[in-house]
GUZAVO-31616 format. One record per residue: residue in one letter; x, y, z of N, C-alpha, C in turn. Coordinates in nm, 2 decimals. Each point is the difference from the previous one (the first is absolute). Last residue first. Layout:
# GUZAVO-31616
<node residuo="A" n_u="X" n_v="Y" n_w="Z" ca_u="X" ca_v="Y" ca_w="Z" c_u="X" c_v="Y" c_w="Z"/>
...
//
This chain:
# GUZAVO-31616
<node residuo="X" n_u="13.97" n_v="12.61" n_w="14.06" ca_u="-0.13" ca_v="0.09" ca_w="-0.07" c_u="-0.12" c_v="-0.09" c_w="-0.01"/>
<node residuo="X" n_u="0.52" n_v="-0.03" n_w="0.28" ca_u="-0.14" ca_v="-0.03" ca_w="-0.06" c_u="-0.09" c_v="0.04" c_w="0.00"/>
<node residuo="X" n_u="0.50" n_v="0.18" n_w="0.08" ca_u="-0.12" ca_v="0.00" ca_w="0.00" c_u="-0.10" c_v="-0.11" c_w="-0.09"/>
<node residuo="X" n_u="0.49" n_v="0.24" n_w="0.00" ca_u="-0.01" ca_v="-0.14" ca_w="0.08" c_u="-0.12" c_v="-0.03" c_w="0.03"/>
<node residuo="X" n_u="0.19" n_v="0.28" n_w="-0.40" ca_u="-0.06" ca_v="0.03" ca_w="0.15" c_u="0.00" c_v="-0.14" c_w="0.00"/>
<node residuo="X" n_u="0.27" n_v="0.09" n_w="-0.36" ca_u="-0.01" ca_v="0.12" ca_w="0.10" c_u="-0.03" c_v="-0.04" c_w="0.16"/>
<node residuo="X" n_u="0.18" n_v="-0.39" n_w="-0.36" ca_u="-0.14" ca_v="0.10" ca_w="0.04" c_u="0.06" c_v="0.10" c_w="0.10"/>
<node residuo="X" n_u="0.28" n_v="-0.39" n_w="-0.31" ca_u="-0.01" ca_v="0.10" ca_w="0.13" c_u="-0.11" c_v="0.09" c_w="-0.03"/>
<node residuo="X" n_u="0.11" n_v="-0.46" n_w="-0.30" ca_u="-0.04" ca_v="0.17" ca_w="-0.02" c_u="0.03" c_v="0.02" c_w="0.17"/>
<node residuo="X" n_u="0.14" n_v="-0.53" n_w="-0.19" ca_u="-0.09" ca_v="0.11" ca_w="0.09" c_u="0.03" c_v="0.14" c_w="0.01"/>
<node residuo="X" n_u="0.03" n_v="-0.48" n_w="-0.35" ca_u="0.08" ca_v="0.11" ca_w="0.07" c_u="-0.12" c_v="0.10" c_w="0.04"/>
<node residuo="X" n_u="0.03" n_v="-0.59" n_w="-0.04" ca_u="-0.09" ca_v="0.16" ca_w="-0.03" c_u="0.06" c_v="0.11" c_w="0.06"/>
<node residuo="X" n_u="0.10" n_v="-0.47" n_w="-0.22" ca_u="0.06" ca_v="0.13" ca_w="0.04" c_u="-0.11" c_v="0.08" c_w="0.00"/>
<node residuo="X" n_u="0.08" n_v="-0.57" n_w="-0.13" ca_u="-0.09" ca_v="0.13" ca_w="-0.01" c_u="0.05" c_v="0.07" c_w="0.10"/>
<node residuo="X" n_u="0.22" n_v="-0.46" n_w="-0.24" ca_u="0.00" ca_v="0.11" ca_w="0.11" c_u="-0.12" c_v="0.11" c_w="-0.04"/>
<node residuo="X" n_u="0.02" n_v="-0.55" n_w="-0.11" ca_u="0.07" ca_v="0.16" ca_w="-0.08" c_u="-0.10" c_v="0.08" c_w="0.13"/>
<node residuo="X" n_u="-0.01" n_v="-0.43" n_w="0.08" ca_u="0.14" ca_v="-0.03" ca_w="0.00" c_u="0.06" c_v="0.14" c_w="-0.08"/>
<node residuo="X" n_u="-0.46" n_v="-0.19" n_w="0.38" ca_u="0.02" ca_v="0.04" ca_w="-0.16" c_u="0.16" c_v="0.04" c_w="0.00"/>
<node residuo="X" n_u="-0.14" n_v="-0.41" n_w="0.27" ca_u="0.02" ca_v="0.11" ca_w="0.00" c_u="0.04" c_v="0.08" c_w="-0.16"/>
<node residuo="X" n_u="-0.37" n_v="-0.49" n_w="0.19" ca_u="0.14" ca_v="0.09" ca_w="-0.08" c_u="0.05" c_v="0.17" c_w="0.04"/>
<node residuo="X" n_u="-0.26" n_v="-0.51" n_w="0.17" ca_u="0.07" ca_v="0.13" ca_w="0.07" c_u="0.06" c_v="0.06" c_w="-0.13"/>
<node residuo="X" n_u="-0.37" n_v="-0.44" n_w="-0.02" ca_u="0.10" ca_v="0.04" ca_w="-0.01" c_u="0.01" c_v="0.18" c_w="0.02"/>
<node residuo="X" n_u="-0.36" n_v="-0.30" n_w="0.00" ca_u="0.02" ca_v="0.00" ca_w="0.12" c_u="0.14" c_v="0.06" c_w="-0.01"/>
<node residuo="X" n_u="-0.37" n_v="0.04" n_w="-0.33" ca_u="0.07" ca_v="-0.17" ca_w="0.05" c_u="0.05" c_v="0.01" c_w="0.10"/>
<node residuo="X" n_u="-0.17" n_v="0.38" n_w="-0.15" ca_u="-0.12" ca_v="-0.08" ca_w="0.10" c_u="0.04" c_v="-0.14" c_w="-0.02"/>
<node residuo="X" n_u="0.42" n_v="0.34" n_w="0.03" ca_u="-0.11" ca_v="-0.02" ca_w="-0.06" c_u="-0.10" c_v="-0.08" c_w="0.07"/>
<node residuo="X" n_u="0.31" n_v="0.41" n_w="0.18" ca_u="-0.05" ca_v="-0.15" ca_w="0.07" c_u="-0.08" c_v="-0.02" c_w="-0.15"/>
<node residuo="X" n_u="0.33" n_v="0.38" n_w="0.02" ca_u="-0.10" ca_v="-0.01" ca_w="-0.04" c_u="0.03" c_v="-0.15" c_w="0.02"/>
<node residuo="X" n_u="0.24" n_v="0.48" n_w="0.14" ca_u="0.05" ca_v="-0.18" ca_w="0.01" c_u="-0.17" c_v="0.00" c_w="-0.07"/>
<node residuo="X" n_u="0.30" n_v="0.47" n_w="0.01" ca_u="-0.14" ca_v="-0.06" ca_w="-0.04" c_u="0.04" c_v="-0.11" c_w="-0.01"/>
<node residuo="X" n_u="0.22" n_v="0.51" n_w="0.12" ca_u="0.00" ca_v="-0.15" ca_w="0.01" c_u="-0.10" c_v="-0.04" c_w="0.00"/>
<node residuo="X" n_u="0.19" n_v="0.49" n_w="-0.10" ca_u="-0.14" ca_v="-0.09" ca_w="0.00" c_u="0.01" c_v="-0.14" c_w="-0.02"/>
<node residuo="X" n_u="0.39" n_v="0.46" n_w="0.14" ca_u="-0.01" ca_v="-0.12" ca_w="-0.07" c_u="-0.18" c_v="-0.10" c_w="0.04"/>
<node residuo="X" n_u="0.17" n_v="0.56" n_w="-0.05" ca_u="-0.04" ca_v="-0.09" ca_w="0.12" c_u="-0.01" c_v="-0.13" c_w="-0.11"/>
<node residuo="X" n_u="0.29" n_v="0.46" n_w="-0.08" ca_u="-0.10" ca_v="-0.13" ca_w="-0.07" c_u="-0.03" c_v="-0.09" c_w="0.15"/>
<node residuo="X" n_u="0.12" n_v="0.55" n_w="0.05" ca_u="0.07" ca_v="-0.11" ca_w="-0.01" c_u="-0.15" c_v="-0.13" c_w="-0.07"/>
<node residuo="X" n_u="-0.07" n_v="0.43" n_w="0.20" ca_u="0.12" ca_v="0.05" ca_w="-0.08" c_u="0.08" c_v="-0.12" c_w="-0.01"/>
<node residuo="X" n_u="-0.31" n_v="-0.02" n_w="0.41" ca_u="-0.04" ca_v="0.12" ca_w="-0.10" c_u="0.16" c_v="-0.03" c_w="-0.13"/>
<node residuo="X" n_u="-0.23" n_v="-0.35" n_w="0.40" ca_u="0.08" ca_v="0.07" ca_w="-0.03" c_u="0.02" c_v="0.08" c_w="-0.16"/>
<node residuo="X" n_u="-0.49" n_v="-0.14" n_w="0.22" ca_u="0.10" ca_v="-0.06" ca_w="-0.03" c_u="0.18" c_v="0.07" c_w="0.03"/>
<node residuo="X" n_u="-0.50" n_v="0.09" n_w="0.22" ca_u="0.15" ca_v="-0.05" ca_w="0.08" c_u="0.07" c_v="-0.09" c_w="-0.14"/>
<node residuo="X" n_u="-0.37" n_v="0.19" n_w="-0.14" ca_u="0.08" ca_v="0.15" ca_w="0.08" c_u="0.09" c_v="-0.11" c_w="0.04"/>
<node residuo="X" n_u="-0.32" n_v="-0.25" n_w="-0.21" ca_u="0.14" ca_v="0.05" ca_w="-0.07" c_u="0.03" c_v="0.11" c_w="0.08"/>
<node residuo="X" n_u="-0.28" n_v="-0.22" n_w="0.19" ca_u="0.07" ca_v="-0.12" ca_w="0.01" c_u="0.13" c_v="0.12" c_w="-0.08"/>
<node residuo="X" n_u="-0.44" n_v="0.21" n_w="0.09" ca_u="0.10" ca_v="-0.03" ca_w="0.17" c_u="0.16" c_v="-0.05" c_w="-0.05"/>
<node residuo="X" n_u="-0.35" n_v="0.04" n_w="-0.39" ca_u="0.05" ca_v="0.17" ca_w="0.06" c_u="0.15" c_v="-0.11" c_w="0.09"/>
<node residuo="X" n_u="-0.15" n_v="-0.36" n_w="-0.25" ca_u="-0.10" ca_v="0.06" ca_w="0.03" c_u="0.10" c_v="0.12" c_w="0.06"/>
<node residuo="X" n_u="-0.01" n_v="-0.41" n_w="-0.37" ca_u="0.05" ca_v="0.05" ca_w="0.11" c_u="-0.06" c_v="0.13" c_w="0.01"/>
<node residuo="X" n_u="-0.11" n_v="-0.50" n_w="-0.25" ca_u="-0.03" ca_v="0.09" ca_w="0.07" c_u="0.11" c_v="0.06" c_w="0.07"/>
<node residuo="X" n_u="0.01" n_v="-0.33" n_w="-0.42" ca_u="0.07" ca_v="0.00" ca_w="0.12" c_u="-0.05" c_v="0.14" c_w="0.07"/>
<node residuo="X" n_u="-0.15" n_v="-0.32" n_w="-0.41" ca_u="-0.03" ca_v="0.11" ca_w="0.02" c_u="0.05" c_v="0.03" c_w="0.22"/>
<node residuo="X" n_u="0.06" n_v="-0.33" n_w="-0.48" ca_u="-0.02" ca_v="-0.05" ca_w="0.15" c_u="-0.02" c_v="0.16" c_w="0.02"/>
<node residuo="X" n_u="-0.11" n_v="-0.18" n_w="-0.56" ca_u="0.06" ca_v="0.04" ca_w="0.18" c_u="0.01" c_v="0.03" c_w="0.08"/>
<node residuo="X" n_u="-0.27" n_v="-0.06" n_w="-0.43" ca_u="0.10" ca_v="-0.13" ca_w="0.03" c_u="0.10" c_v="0.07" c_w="0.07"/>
<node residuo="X" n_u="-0.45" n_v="0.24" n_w="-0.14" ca_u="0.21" ca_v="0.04" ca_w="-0.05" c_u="0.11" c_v="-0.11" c_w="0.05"/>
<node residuo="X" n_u="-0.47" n_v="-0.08" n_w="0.05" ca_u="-0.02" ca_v="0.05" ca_w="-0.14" c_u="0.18" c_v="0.08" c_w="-0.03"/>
<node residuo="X" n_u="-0.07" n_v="-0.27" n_w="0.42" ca_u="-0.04" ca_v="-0.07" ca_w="-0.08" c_u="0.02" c_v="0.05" c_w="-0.15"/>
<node residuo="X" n_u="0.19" n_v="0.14" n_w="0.49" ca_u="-0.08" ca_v="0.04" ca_w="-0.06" c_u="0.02" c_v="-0.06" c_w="-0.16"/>
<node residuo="X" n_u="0.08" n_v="-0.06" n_w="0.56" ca_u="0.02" ca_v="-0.06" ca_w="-0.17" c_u="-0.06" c_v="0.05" c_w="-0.07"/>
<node residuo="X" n_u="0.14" n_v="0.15" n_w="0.54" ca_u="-0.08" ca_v="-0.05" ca_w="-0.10" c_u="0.04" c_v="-0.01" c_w="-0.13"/>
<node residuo="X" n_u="0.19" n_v="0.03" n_w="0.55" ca_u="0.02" ca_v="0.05" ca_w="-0.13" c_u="-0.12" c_v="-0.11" c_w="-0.13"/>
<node residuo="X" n_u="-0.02" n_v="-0.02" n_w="0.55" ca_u="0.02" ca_v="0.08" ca_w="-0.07" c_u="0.04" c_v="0.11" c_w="-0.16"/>
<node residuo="X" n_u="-0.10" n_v="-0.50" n_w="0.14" ca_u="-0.03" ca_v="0.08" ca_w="0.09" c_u="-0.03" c_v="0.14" c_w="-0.02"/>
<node residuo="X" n_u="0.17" n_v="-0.42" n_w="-0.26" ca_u="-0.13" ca_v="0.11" ca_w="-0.05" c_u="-0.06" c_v="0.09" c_w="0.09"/>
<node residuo="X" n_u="0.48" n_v="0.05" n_w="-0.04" ca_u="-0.10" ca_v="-0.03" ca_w="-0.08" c_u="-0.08" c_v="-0.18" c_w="0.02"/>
<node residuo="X" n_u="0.33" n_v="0.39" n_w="0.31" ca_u="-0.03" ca_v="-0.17" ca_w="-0.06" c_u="-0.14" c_v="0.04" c_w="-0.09"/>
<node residuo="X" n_u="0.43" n_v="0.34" n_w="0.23" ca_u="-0.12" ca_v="-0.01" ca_w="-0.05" c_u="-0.01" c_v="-0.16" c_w="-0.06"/>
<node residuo="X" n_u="0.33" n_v="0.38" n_w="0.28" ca_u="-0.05" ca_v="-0.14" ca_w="0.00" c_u="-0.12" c_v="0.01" c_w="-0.05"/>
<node residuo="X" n_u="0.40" n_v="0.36" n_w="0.13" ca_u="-0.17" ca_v="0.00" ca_w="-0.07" c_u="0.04" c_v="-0.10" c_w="-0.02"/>
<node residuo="X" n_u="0.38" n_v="0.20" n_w="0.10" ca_u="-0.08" ca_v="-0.06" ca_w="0.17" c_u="-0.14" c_v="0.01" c_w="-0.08"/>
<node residuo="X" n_u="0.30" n_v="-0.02" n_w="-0.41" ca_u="0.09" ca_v="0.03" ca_w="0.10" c_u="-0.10" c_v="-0.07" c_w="0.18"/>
<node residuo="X" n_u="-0.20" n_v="-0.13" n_w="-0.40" ca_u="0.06" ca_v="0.12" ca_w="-0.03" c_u="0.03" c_v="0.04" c_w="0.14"/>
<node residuo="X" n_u="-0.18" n_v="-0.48" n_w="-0.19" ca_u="0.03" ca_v="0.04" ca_w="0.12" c_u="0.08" c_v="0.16" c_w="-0.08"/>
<node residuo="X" n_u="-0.41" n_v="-0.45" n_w="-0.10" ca_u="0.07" ca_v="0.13" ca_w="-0.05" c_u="0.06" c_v="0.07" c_w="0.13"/>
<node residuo="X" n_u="-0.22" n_v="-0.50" n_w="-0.13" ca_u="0.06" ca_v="0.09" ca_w="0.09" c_u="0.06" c_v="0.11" c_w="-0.07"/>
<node residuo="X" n_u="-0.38" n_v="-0.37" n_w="-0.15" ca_u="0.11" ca_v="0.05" ca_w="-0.02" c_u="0.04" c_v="0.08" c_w="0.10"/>
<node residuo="X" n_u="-0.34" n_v="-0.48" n_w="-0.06" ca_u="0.04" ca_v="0.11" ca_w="0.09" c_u="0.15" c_v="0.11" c_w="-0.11"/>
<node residuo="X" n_u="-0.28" n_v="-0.38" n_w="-0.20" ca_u="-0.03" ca_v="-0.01" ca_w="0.14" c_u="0.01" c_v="0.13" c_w="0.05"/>
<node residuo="X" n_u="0.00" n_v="0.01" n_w="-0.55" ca_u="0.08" ca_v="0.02" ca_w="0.15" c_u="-0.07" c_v="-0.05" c_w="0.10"/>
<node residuo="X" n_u="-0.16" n_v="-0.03" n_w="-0.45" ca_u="0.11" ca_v="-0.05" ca_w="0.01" c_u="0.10" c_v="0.01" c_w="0.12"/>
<node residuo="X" n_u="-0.37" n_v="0.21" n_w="-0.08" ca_u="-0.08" ca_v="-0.09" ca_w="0.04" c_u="0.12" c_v="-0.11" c_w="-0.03"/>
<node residuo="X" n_u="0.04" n_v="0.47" n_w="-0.12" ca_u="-0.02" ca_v="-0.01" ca_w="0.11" c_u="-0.03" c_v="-0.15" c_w="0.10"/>
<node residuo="X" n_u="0.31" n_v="0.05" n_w="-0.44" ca_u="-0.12" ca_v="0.06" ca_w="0.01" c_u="0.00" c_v="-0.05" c_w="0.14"/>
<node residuo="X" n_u="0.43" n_v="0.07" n_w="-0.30" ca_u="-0.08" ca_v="-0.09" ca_w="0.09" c_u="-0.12" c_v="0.10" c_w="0.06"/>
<node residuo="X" n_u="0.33" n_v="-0.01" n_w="-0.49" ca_u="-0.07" ca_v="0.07" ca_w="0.14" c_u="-0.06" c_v="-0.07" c_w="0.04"/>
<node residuo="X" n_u="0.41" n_v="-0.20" n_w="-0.28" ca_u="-0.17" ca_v="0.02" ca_w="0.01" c_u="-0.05" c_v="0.06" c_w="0.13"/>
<node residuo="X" n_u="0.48" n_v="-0.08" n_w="-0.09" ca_u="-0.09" ca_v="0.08" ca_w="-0.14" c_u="-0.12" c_v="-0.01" c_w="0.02"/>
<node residuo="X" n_u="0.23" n_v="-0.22" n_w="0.31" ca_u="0.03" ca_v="-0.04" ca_w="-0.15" c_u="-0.01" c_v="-0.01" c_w="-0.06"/>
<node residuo="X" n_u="-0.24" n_v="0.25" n_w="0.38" ca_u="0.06" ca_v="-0.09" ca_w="0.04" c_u="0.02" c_v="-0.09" c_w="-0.13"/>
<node residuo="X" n_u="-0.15" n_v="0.49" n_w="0.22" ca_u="-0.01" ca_v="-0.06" ca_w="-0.09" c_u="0.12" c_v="-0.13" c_w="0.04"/>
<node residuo="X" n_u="-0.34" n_v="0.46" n_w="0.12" ca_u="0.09" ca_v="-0.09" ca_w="0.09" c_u="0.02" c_v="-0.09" c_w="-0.19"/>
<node residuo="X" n_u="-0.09" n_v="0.50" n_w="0.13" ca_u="-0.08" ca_v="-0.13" ca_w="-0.10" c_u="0.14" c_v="-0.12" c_w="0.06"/>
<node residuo="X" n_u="-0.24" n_v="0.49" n_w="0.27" ca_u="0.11" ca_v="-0.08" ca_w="0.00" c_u="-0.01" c_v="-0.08" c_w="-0.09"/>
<node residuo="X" n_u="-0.16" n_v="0.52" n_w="0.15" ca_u="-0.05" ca_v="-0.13" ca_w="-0.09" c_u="0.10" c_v="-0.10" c_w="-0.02"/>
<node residuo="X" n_u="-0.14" n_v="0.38" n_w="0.44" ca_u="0.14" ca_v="-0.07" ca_w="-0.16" c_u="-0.07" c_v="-0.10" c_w="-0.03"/>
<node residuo="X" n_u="-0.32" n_v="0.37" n_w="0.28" ca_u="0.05" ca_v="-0.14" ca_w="-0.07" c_u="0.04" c_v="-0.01" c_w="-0.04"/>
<node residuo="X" n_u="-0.02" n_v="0.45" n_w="0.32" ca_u="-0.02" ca_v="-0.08" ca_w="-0.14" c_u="-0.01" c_v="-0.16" c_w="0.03"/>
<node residuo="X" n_u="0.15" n_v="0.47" n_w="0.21" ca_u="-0.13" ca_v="-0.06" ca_w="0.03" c_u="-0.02" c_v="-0.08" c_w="-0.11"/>
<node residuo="X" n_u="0.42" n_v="0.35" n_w="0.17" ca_u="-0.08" ca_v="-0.06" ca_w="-0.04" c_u="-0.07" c_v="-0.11" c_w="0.00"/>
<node residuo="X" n_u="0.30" n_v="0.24" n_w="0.28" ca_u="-0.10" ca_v="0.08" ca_w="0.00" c_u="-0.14" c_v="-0.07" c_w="-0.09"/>
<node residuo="X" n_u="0.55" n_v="0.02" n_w="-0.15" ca_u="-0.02" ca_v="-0.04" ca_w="0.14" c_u="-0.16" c_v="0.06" c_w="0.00"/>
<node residuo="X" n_u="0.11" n_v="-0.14" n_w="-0.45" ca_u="0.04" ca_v="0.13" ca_w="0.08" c_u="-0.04" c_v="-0.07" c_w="0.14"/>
<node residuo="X" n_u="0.16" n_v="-0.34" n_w="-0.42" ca_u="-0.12" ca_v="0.05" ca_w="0.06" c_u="0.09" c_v="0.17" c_w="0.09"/>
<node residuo="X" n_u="0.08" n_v="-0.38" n_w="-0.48" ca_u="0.08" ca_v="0.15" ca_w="0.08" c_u="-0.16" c_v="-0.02" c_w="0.11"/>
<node residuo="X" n_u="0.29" n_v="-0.37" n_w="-0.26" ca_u="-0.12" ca_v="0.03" ca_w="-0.03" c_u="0.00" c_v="0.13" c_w="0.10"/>
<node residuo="X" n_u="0.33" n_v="-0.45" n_w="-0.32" ca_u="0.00" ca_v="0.15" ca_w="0.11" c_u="-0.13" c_v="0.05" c_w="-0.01"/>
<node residuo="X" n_u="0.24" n_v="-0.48" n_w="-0.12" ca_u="-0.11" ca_v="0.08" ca_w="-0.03" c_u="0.00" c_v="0.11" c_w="0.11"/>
//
């Protein structure tokens, strides 16, 4: 799955996690780890569940996407702890390819 951000940008990726064909809802995860290249994010700490669109909503902010690398797919690794206690790593790839910005500024 390919997804495009610009260096600079301010959003939430919407993530649907799924596990043998059935989306896993927030209260199905103990813990998830999201890692995009030197960004580290854990859900419920930092990333949230959003219930009415059934998914994980991965915060990135101005600072984090300027230091991506511009003009290439950054690979989004994701392990998910269930609240049985089992480690799964997700096993289909997500790509988010990074735009090059002008300015190096946070607005």
């Amino acid at each position: 799955m390919y997804r495009s951000i610009k260096q600079g940008d301010e959003y939430a990726i919407p993530v649907i996690l799924e596990l043998n064909g059935t989306a896993l809802q927030g209260s199905d995860c103990q813990k998830v780890e999201f890692k995009l290249e030197n960004i580290r994010k854990e859900y419920p700490e930092e990333v949230e569940y959003d219930s009415d669109e059934g998914c994980f909503l991965l915060p990135l902010y101005q600072q984090e996407t300027l230091k991506l690398r511009p003009d290439r797919a950054a690979e989004l690794d994701i392990r998910v702890k269930l609240t049985g206690g089992s480690v799964i790593g997700v096993k289909d790839k997500i790509y988010i390819e990074v735009r090059p910005a002008l300015s190096r500024e946070v607005i």
